[in-house]
C-alpha positions, 0 to 999 in steps of 0.5 A: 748374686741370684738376690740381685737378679731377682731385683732386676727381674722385678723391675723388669716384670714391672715395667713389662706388666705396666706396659700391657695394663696400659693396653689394657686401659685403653682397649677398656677406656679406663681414662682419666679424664682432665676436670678443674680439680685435675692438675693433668691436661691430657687423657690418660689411662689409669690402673697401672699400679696393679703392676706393683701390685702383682709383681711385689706380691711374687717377690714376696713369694719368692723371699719366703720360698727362700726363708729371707721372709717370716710365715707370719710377715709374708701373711702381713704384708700380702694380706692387708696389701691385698685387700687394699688393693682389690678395694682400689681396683674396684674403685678404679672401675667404678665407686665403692662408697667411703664408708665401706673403703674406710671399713675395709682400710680398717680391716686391712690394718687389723689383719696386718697388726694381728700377724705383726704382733702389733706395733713394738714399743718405741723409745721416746727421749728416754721412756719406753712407750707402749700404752697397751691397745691403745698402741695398737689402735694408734697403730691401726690409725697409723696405716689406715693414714699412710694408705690414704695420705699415700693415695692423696699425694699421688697427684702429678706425675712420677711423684708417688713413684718416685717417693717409692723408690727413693724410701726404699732405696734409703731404707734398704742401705739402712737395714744392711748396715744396721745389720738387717739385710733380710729386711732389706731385700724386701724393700728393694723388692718394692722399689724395684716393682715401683721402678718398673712402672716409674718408667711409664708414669715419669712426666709425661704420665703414659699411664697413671697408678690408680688407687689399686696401686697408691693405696697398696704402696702406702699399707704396704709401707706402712707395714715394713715400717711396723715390722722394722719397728720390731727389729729395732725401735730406731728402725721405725723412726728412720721410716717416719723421717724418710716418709717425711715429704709425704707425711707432712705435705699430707698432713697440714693440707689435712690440718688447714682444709679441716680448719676451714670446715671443707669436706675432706672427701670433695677433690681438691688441688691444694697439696703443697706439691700441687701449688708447686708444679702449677707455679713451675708450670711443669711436674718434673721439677717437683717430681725430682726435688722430691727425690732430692730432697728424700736423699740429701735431706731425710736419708742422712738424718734417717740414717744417724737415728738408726746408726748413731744413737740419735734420739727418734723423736728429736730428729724428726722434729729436725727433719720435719721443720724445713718440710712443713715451712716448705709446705707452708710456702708452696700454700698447703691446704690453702683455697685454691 
């Protein structure tokens, strides 16, 4: 019962501290001002992800106060979320150079696979993989994308929220039946702190997450998936197919700007969910299939590879070939 309250605590926390970080923004004109590469018409302010930040980073406290969390994981997850995040703020109030944010992504990856143990070997159609270092750089790669795809798919309204709460609400009834409730708790924590400002950053946005509160989602993601890696292997598939929607959308929008020789690094409008809510004219919509989509679609087919036996690799082929025709559909990557 007291791991309940401490869930509604969280969110509740969030939502406060969400609140009076808009405060914040306003008094301090941290605004996001609309430009052509926008896909909001409207001022408004922007930092409220550190309310994430904040509050999951107490939680985690408290589960390891509690003995629900490992020293080492703890560490992991605070440090390298935490790092990303400090980058994101600064950033958020001024600009740090891409180098020096690639560097420090990098370095946050690093911490967490130090404490992690790295990623734990995977079954593959059969085969144990696990090529040494280079797995674990293959790691490094892993997290330093999921922080930044997590950051470019933060576009419109409620839609990274939302993708934070439906993942963990998925992945949190798949660690309880698959016999892991202590790595449940952790991601109900996390979708409980990503509620709380959902609340705030539902279409219409009154306050936007920021790259403090994107980036630290998208790590710290990242990470429990390494984590769940080592509980059981099946565990980081059902991770990878839940953050489907994410990951592909990201993905061929990354593949295809590449492939037309754009710098990756100039704002664009051309994310698959980006042509959508200009096509509906609304974010709502888009915001909510994604939700839809996340737990009809991903949950069973994340919750068969980890339950049923089904072969990873196989079944996030089949989880990821509607996704990217529907990318491909709504234009992913394509000039705007």
């Amino acid at each position: 019962m007291i791991e309940w309250l401490s869930v509604i605590a969280i969110a509740f926390l969030s939502l406060i501290l969400t609140a009076l970080l808009r405060k914040y923004a306003l008094a301090k004109s941290l605004i996001d001002i609309p430009n052509a590469r926008s896909s909001h018409s409207i001022p408004t302010p922007r930092g409220g992800g550190v309310a994430i930040v904040i509050t999951f980073v107490m939680a985690m406290a408290l589960l390891g106060w509690a003995g629900y969390l490992p020293c080492s994981a703890l560490v992991a997850i605070v440090g390298s979320g935490g790092l990303v995040a400090v980058i994101g703020f600064m950033d958020d109030h001024g600009h740090i150079a891409a180098r020096w944010r690639l560097l420090g992504h990098f370095a946050a990856a690093a911490w967490a696979l130090f404490w992690l143990d790295g990623l734990a070997p995977l079954d593959v159609m059969g085969w144990t993989v696990d090529l040494g270092p280079f797995w674990q750089v293959l790691a490094a790669f892993y997290l330093v994308w999921m922080l930044n795809l997590y950051n470019f798919m933060d576009g419109i309204d409620g839609i990274a929220g939302i993708e934070a709460v439906t993942v963990c609400l998925g992945m949190s009834i798949i660690y309880a039946l698959d016999g892991h409730a202590g790595l449940s708790w952790e991601v109900l924590m996390l979708g409980a702190a990503a509620a709380g400002f959902l609340y705030w950053n539902f279409p219409p946005a009154k306050i936007f997450m920021g790259d403090a509160g994107s980036g630290f989602l998208g790590i710290v993601l990242g990470v429990l998936s390494i984590q769940g890696s080592w509980a059981s292997p099946q565990l980081f598939w059902s991770w990878l197919i839940l953050l489907g929607v994410f990951i592909v959308d990201a993905t061929v929008t990354l593949v295809r700007r590449l492939l037309r020789k754009e710098k990756l690094y100039e704002a664009h409008r051309s994310h698959a969910y980006q042509f959508a809510s200009r096509h509906y004219g609304r974010h709502v919509p888009v915001t909510l299939a994604v939700g839809l989509i996340n737990l009809v679609w991903l949950l069973p087919i994340a919750l068969w590879v980890a339950l049923g036996d089904g072969e990873g690799l196989i079944w996030a082929v089949v989880a990821y070939c509607p996704l990217i025709l529907l990318a491909l559909r709504f234009r992913a990557g394509k000039a705007e």
